[in-house]
C-alpha positions as a LaTeX table, in Angstrom:
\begin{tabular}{lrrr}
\hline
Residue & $x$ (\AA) & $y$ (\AA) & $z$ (\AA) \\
\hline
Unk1 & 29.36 & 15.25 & 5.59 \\
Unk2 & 26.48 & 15.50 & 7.62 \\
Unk3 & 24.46 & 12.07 & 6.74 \\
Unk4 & 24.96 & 9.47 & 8.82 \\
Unk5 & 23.63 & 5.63 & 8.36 \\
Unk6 & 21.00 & 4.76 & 10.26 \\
Unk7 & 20.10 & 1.06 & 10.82 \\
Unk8 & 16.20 & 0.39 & 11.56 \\
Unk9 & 14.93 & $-2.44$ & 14.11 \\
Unk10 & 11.37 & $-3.84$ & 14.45 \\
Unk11 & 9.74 & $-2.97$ & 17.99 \\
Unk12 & 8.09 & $-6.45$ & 18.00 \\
Unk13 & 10.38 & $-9.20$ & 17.12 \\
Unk14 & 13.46 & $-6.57$ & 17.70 \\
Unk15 & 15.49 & $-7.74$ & 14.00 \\
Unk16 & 17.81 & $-5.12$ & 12.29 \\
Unk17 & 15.54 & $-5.37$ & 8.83 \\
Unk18 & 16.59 & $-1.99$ & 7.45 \\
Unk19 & 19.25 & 0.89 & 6.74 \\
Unk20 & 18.36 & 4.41 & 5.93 \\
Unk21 & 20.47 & 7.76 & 6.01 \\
Unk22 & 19.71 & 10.98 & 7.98 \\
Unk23 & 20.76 & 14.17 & 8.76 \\
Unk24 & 22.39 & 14.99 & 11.54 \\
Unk25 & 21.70 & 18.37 & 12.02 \\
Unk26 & 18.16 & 18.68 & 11.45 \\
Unk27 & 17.47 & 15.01 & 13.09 \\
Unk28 & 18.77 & 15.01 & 16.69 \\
Unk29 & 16.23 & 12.64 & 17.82 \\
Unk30 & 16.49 & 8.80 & 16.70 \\
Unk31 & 14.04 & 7.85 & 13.04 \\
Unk32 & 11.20 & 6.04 & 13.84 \\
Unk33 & 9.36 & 4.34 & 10.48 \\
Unk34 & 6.35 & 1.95 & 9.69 \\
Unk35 & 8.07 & $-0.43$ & 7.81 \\
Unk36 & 7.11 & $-4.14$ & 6.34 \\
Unk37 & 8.67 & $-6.65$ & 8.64 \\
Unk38 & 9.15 & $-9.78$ & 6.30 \\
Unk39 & 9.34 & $-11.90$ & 9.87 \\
Unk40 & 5.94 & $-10.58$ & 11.09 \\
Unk41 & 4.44 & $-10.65$ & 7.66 \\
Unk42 & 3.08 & $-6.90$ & 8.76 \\
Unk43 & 3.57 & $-3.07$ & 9.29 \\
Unk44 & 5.35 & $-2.17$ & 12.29 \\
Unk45 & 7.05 & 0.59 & 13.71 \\
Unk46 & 10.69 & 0.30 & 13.22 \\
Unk47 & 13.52 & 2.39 & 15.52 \\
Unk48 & 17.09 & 3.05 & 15.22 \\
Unk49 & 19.46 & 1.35 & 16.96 \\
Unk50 & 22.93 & 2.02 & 17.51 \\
\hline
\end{tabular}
């Protein structure tokens, strides 16, 4: 199965706030999202971490 969980960390206060899936084989690269962080009360751009 090529989907693999990916868990999403704000850039700013650096908290694990979200888990998404992606693929594999067509994403090499890490997912980077603008999500709502609940602890900055604001958009930011969350990365996956490891």
């Amino acid at each position: 199965m090529p989907r693999d969980l990916a868990i999403l960390a704000c850039t700013e206060c650096k908290r694990r706030n979200y888990t998404t899936t992606r693929n594999k084989k067509t994403q090499t690269e890490r997912v980077e999202l603008m999500k709502f962080c609940p602890f900055e009360r604001k958009r930011t751009l969350h990365r996956e971490t490891k």
